[in-house]
N, CA, C and O of each residue as an XYZ file, in Angstrom:
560
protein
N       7.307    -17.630    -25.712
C       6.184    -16.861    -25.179
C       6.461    -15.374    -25.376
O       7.560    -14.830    -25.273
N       5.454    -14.880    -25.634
C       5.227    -13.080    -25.464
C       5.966    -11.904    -24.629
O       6.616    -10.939    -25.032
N       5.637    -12.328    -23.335
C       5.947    -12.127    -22.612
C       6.926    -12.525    -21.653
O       6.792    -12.101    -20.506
N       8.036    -13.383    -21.971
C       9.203    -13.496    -21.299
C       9.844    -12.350    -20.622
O      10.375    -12.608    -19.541
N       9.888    -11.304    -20.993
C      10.508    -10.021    -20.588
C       9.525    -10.188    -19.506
O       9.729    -10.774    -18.443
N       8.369     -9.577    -19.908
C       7.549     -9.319    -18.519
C       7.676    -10.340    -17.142
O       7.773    -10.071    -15.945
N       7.624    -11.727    -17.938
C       7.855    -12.407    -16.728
C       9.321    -12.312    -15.644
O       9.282    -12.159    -14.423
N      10.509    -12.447    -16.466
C      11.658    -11.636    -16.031
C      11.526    -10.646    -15.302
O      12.148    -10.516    -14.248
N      10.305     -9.405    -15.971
C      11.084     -8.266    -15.285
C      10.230     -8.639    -13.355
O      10.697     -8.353    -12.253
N       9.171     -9.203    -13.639
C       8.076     -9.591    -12.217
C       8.596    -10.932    -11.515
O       7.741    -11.732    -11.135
N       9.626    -11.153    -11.369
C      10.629    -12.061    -10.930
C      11.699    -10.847    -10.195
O      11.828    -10.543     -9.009
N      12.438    -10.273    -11.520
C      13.217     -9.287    -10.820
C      12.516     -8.390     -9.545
O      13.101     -8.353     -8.462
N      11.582     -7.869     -9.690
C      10.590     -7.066     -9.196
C       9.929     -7.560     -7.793
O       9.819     -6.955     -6.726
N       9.597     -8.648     -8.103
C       8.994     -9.648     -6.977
C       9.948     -9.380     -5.756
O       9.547     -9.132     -4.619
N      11.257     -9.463     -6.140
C      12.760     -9.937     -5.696
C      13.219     -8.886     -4.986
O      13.609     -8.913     -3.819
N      13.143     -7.589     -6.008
C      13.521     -6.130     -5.136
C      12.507     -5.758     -4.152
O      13.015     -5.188     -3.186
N      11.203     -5.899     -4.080
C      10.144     -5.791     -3.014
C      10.452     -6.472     -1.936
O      10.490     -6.062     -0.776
N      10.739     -7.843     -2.469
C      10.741     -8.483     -0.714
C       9.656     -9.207     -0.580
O       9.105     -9.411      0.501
N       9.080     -9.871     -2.248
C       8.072    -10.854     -1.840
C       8.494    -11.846     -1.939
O       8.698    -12.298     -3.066
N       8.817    -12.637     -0.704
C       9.034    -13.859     -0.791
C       7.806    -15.210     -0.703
O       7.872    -16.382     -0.332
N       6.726    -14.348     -1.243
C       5.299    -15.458     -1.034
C       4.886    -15.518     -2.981
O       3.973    -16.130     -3.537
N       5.925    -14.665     -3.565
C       5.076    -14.720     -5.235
C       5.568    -16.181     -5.390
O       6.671    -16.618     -5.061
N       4.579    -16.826     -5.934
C       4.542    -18.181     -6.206
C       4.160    -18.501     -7.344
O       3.838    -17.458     -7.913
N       4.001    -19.431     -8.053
C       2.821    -19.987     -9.112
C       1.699    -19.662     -8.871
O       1.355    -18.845     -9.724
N       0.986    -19.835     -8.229
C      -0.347    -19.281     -8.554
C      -0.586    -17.932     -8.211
O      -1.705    -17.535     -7.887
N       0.728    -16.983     -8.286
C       0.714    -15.454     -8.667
C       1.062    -15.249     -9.577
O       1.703    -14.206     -9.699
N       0.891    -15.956    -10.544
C       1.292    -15.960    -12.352
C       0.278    -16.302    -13.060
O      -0.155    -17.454    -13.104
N      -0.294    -15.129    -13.813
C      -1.647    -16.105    -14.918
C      -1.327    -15.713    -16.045
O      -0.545    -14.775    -16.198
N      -1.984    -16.491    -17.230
C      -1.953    -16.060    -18.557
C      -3.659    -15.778    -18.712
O      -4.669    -16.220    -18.165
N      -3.418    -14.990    -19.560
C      -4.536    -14.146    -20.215
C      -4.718    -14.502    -21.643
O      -3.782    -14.314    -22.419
N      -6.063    -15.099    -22.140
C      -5.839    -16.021    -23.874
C      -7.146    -14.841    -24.635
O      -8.364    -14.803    -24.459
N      -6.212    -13.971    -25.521
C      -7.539    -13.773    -26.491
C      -7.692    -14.088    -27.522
O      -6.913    -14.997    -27.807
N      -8.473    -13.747    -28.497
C      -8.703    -14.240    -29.941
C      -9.199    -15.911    -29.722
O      -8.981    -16.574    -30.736
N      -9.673    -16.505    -28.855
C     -10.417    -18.014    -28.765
C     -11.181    -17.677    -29.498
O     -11.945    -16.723    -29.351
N     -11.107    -18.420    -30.444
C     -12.670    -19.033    -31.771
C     -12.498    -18.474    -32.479
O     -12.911    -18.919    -33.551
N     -11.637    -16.799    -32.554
C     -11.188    -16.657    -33.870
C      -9.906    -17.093    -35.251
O      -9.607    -16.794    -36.407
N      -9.462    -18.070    -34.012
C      -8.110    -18.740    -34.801
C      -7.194    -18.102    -35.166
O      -6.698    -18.208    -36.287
N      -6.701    -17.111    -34.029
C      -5.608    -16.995    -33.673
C      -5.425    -16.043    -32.360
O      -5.174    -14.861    -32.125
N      -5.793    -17.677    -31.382
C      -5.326    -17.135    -29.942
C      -3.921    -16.215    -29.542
O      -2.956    -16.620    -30.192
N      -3.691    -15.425    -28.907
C      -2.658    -15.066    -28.144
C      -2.658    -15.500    -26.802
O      -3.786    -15.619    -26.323
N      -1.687    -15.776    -26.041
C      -1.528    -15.936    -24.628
C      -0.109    -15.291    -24.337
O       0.981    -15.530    -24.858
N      -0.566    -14.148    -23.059
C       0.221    -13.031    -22.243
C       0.024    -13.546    -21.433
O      -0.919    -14.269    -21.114
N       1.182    -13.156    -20.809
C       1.061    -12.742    -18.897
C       0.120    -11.575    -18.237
O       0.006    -10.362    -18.408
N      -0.345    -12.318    -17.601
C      -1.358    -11.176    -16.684
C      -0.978    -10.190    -15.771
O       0.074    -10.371    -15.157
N      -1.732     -9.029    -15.535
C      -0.558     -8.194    -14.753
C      -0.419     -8.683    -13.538
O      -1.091     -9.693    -13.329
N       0.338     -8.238    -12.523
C       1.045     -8.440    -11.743
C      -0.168     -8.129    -10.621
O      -0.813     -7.080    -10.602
N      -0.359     -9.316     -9.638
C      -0.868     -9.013     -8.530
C      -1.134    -10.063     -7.087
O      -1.180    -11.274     -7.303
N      -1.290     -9.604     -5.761
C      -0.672    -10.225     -4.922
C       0.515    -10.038     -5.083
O       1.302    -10.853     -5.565
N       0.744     -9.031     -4.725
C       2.656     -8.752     -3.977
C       2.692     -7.680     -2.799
O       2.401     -6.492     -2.939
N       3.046     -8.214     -1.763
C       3.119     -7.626     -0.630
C       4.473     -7.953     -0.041
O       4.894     -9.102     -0.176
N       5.272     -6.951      0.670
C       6.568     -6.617      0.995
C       6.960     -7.379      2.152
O       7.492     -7.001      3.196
N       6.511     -8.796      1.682
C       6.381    -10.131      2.739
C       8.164     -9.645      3.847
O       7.874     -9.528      5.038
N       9.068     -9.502      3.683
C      10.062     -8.966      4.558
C       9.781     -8.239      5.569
O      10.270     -8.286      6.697
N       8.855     -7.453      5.089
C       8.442     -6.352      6.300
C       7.948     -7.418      7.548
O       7.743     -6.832      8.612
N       7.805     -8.375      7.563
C       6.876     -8.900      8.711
C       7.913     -9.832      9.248
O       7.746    -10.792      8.495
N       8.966    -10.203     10.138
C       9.720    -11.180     10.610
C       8.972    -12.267     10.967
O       9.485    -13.385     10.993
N       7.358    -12.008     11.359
C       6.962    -13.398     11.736
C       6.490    -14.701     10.117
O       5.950    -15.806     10.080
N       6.829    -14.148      9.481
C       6.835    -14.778      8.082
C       8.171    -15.354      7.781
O       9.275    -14.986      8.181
N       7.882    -16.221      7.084
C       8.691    -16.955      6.405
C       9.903    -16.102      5.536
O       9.685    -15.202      4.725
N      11.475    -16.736      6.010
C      12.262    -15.738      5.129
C      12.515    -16.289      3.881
O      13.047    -15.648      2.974
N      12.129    -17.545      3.781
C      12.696    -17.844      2.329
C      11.383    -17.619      0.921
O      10.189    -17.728      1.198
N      11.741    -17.380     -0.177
C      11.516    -17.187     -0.941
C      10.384    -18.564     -1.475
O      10.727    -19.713     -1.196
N       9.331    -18.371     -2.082
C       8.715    -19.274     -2.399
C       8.769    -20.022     -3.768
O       8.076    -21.021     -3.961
N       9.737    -19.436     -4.854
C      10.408    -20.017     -5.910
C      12.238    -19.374     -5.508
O      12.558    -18.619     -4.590
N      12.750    -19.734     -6.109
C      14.303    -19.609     -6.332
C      14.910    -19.126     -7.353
O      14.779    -19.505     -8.517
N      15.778    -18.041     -6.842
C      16.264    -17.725     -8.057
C      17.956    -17.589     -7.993
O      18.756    -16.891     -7.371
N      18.020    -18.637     -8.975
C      19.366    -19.428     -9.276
C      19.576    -20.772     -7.875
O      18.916    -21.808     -7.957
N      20.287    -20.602     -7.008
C      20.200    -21.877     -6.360
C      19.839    -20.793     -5.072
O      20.689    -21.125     -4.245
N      19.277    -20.007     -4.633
C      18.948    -19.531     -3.688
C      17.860    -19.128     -3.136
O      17.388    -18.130     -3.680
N      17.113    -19.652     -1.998
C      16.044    -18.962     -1.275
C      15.501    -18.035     -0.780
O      14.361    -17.575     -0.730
N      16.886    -17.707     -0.251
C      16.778    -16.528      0.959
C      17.119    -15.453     -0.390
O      17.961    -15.487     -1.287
N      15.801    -14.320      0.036
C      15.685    -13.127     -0.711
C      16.792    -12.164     -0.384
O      17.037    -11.228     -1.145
N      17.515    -12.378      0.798
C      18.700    -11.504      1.345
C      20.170    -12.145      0.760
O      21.326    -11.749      0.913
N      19.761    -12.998      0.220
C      21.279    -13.960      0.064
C      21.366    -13.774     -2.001
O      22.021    -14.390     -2.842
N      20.741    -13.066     -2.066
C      20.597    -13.667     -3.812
C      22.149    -12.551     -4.393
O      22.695    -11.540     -3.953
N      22.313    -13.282     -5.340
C      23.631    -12.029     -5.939
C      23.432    -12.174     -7.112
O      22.588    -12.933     -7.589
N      24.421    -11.237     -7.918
C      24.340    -11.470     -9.416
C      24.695    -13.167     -9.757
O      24.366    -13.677    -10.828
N      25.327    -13.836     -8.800
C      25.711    -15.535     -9.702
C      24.381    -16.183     -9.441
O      24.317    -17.387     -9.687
N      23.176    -15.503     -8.923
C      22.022    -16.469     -8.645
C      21.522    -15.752     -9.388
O      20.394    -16.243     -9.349
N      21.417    -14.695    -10.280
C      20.927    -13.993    -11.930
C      21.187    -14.564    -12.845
O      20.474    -14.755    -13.830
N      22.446    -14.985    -12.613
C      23.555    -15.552    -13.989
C      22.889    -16.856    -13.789
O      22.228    -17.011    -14.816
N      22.716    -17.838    -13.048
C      22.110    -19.127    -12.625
C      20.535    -18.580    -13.529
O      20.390    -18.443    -14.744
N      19.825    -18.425    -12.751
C      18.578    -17.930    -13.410
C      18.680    -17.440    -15.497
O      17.702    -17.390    -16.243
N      19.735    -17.244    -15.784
C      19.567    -16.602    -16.718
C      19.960    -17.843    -17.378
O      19.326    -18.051    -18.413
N      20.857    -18.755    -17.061
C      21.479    -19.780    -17.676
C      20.037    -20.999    -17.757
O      20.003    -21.959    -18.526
N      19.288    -20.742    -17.066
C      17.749    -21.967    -16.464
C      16.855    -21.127    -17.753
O      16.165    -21.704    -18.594
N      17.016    -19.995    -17.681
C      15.890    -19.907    -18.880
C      16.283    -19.090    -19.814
O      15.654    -18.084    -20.141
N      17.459    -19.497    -20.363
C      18.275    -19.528    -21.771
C      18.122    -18.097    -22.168
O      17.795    -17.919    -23.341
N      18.362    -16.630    -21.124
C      18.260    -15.362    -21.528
C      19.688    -14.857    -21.156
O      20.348    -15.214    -20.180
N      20.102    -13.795    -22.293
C      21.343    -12.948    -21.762
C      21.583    -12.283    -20.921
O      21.026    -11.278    -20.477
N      22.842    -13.058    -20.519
C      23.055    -12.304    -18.740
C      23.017    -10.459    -18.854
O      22.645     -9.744    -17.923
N      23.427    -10.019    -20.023
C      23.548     -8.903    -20.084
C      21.967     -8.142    -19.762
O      21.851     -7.084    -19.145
N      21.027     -8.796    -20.224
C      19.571     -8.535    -20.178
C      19.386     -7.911    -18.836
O      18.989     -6.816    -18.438
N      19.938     -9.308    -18.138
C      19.382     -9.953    -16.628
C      19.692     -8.545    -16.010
O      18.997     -7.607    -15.622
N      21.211     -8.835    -16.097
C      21.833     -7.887    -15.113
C      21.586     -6.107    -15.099
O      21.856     -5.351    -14.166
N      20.796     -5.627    -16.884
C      20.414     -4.364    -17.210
C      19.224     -4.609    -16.671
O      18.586     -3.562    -16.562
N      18.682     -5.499    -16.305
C      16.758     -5.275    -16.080
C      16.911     -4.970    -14.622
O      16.251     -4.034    -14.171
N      17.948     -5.862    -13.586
C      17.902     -5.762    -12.321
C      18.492     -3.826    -12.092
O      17.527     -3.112    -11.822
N      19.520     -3.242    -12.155
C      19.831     -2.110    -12.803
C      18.213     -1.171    -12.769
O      17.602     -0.429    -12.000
N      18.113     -1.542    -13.604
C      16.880     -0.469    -14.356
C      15.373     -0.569    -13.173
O      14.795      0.375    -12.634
N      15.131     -1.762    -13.086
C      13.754     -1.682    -12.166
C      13.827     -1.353    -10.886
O      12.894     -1.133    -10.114
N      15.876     -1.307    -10.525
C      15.940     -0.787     -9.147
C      16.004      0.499     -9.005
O      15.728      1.169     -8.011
N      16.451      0.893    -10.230
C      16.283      2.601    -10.203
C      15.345      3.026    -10.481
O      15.307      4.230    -10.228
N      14.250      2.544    -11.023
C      12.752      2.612    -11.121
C      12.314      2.764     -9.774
O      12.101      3.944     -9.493
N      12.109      1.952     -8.843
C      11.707      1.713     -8.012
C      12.052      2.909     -6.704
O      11.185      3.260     -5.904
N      13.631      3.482     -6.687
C      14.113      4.406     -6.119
C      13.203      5.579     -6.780
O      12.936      6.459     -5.962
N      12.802      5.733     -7.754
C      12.354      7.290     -8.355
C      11.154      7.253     -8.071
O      10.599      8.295     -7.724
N      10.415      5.989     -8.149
C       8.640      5.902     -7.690
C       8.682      6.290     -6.344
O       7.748      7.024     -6.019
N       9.550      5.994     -5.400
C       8.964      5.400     -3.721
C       9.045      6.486     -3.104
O       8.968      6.341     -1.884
N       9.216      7.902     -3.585
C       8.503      9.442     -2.717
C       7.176      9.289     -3.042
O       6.376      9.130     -2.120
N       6.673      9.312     -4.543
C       5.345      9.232     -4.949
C       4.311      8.464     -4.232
O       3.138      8.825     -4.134
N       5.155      6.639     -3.396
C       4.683      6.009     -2.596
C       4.296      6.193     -1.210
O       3.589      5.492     -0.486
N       4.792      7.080     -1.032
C       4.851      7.642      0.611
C       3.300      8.117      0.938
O       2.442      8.729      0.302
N       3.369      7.591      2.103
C       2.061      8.137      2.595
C       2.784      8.708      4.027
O       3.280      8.064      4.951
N       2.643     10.157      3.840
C       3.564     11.158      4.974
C       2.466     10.911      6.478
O       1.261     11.111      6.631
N       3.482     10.424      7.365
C       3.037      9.799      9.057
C       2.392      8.603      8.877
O       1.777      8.351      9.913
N       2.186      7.434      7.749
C       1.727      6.080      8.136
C       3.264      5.042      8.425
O       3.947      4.588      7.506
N       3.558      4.832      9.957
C       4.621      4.265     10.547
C       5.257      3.012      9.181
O       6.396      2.785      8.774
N       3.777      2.375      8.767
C       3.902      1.067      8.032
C       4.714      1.397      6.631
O       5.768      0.878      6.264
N       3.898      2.445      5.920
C       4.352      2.983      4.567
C       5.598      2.912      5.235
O       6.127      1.802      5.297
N       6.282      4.079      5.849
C       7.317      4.365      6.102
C       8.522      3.223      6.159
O       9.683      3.330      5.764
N       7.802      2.002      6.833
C       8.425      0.659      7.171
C       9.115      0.462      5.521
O      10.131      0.648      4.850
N       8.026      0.060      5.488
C       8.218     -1.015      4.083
C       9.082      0.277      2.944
O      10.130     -0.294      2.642
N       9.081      1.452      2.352
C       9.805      2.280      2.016
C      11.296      2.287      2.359
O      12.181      2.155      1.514
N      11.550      2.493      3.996
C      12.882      2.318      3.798
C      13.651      0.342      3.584
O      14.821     -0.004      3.417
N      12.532     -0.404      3.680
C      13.168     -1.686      2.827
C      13.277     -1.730      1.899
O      14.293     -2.187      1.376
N      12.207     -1.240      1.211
C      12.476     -1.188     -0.707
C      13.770     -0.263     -0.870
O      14.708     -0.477     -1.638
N      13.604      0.954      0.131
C      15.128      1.812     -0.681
C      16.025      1.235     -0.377
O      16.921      1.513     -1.173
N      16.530      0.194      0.716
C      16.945     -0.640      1.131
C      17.832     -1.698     -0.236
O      18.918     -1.662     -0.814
N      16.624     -2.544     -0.254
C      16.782     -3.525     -1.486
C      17.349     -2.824     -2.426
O      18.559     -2.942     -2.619
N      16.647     -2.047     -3.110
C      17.225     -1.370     -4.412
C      18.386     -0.683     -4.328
O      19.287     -0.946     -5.125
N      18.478     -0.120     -3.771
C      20.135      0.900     -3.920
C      20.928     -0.601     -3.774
O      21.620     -0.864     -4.757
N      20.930     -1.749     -2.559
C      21.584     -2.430     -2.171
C      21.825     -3.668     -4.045
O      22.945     -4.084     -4.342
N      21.020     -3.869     -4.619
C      20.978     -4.334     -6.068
C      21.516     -3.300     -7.053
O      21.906     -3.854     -8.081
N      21.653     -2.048     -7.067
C      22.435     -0.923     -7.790
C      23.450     -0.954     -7.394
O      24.067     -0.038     -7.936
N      24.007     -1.427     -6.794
C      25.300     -1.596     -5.785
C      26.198     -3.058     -6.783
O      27.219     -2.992     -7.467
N      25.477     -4.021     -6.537
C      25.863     -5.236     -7.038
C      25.450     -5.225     -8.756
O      26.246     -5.647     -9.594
N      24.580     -4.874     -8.988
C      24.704     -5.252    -10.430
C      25.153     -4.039    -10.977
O      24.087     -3.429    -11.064
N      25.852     -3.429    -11.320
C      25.891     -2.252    -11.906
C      26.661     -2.338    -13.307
O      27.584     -3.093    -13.613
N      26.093     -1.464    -13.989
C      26.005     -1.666    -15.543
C      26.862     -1.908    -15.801
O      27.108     -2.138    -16.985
């Protein structure tokens, strides 16, 4: 598929947010070129993701798994390496994508701020949370 990376990187991504509700049917493909004979099929962008952690009265485990683990707090690089070994990609990939979208994510989340909403604020210091805490463990 096309889009393997993308799907990777919205797995990784899913993972550093704290959605533990992205599921299958938060994954679509998108088909063009029908009837002209020669379809493509992508991944669709990314949507429905909410910083399901922020809320304790929710569910803590994860609604797919990545490597043999549920819990979004419990995952490490051997549940990357697991994951990477399930869908036949280089750990080196894995472990540069987790790396990269967490430092992504650290450089976006001033831009994210909405200055005095208690909630923004919430969910911000979990993401800076997550991410530094994944820059920590996977590091290049």
């Amino acid at each position: 598929m096309l889009d393997l990376r993308h799907l990777l990187d919205a797995v990784i991504f899913n993972w550093l947010v704290g959605n533990n509700d992205a599921h299958g049917k938060n994954f679509s493909l998108l088909y063009t070129g029908i009837g002209t004979g020669r379809v493509e099929t992508r991944l669709a962008p990314l949507y429905d993701i909410v910083c399901t952690v922020a809320y304790p009265e929710l569910s803590g485990e994860m609604a797919m798994r990545i490597g043999d683990q549920y819990s979004s707090d419990r995952v490490t690089p051997k549940d990357f390496e697991k994951l990477t070994e399930d869908a036949g990609l280089g750990k080196p990939l894995v472990k540069r994508r987790v790396s990269e979208l967490a430092e992504v994510l650290l450089e976006k989340l001033p831009s994210l701020m909405n200055a005095g909403n208690p909630a923004a604020e919430k969910v911000a210091s979990i993401l800076r949370r997550r991410a530094e805490a994944a820059m920590i463990s996977f590091v290049r």
